[in-house]
C-alpha positions, 0 to 999 in steps of 0.5 A: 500500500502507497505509505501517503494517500491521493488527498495529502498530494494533492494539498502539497500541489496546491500548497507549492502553488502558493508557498514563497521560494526564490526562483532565479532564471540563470543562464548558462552555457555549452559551447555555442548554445546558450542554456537556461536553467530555473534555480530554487532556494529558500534564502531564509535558510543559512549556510549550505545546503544540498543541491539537486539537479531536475531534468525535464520531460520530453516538452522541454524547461516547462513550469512543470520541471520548474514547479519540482524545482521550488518542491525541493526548494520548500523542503531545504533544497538548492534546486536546479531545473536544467535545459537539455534543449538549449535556448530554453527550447519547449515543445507544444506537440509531441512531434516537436518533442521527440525530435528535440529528444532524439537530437540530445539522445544521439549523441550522448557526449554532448548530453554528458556535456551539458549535464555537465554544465548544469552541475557544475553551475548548480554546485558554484551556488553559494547556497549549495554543499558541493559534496552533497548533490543529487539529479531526478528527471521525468520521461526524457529527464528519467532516461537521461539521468541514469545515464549519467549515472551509467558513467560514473557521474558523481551524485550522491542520488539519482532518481527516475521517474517514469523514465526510459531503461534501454541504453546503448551503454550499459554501465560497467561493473564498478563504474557506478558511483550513485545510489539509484531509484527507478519508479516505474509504471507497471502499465507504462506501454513505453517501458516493456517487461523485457526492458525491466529485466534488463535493466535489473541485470544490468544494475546486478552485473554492474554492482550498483547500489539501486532500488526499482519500484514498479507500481502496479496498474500505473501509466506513464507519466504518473507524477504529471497532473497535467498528464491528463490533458496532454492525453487527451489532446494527443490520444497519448496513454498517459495518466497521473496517479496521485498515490504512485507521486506521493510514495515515489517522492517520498521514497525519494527523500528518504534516500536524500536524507539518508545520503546527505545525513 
């Protein structure tokens, strides 16, 4: 049984809505591209703090990832939403955003590249203890995160939620230095069941530290309210489960605190 019920998430949505956190848009860069990030804190906290990294769904920078960020920033966190795209690029159509998707997937150096940039930005914040940091992503951002994870990145956490498994790069015995999360759907058409046996073979031959939760009965992009609605109007098989986002965020900061004690 999900340990936070439907109605206790869906007063904390309501009371992120309305809760006042520092928002800064920052810029940034990787190479050429110019990236904009959305950076969260709550500035009446002293001295430094975790920092957590957020990376977006498939649409891109939306007020979604930004939301997440000031999530984190009420509970004591730095956060930073991160641009993958560059030029805060967002998609409107599911077309759009999986051609801005493939473009980062197709070259992971470049992805690793700019990941790169987003920590590094995030761990020159005055409010961030550089030697406690962690990165959740959504869909794309779930995918992206754990490859990172699969090469070593240093991150204290790494969290997935409702993000792709396969990889071209399965991580090697050792090279993982993250302790790892995955919540899954169950009924996620995107992630087959050949997919999450992989991927758990993949985490036992490479030793890694990680825990996979499937949620039986749920559909991909479960911790999106707007899920819905996007649904609907593009006849995807999405939907949002209010106990699925509740447990699965509260696993996550168990795992935070019990890795930034």
């Amino acid at each position: 049984m999900f340990r936070l019920t439907a109605i206790f998430i869906l007063i904390f949505w309501s009371s992120s809505a309305s809760a006042e956190v520092v928002g800064k848009e920052l810029t940034y860069r990787h190479g050429d591209v110019v990236m904009q990030g959305y950076l969260a804190y709550d500035d009446a906290i002293d001295g430094k703090r975790p920092g957590v990294l957020v990376v977006h769904e498939w649409w891109g920078l939306n007020t979604y990832a930004r939301q997440r960020a000031d999530m984190l920033a009420r509970l004591g966190y730095t956060a930073l939403a991160v641009d993958m795209y560059g030029d805060g690029k967002t998609a409107d159509h599911p077309e759009d955003a999986g051609k801005f998707a493939a473009e980062v997937k197709q070259d992971m150096a470049v992805a690793r590249a700019r990941f790169r940039a987003a920590l590094d930005l995030l761990q020159s914040q005055a409010s961030v203890d550089r030697g406690k940091t962690a990165a959740i992503g959504y869909c794309f951002g779930g995918g992206l995160v754990l490859e990172m994870a699969r090469t070593g990145v240093d991150l204290d956490v790494v969290a997935s939620f409702h993000g792709g498994l396969v990889t071209a790069n399965p991580a090697q015995k050792g090279a993982m230095k993250s302790r790892i999360l995955v919540f899954n759907g169950a009924a996620d058409p995107f992630v087959k069941p050949e997919q999450v046996v992989a991927f758990k073979q993949e985490m036992d031959a490479a030793g890694a530290d990680y825990r996979f939760i499937d949620y039986p009965g749920v559909k991909h992009s479960f911790t999106n309210p707007d899920a819905g609605k996007f649904a609907q109007k593009f006849n995807l098989p999405l939907q949002y489960d209010a106990a699925a986002d509740a447990d699965s965020w509260q696993t996550m900061l168990d795992a935070f605190e019990s890795a930034f004690r």
